[in-house]
N, C-alpha and C positions, 0 to 999 in steps of 0.2 A: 504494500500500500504506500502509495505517498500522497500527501495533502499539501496544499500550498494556499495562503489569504495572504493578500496586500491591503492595505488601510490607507487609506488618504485624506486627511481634515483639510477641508476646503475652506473650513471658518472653525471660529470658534463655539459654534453650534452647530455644525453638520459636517458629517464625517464619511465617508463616500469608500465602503468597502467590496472585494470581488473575494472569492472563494471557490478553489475545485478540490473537491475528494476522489480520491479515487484515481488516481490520475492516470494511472497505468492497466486501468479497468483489469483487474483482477478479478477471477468468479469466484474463490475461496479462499481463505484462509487458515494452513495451519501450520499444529506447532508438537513439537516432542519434549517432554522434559523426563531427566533420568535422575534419579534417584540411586543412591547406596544396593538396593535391591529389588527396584522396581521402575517403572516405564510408564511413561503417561501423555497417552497421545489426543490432541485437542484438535478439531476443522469444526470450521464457519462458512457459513455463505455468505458474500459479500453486496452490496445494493452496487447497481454500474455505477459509471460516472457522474458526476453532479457538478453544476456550475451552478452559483449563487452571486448573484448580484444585491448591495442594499445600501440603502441611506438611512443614515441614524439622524435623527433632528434632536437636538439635547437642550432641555431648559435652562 
């Protein structure tokens, strides 16, 4: 997985951010951990890619 968000204040009350998850559009995710005398295996399914655009307006 990788994720990446850029922020940008365009005033001192509005703040003008982008955001992508996922970026390498992965379908799963997993993982192994090992132990002294044991194994422990994890997988996920992953949501596609997502691109978020937003404007924060701050009082």
């Amino acid at each position: 997985m990788l994720d990446s968000k850029l922020a940008f204040n365009i005033s001192k009350r509005i703040e003008f951010s982008a955001s992508i998850t996922n970026l390498l559009n992965r379908k799963e995710y997993s993982y192994t951990s090992y132990g002294t005398i044991s194994q422990y295996e994890r997988s996920s399914k992953l949501r596609g890619r997502e691109f978020l655009i937003s404007l924060y307006l701050k009082k």
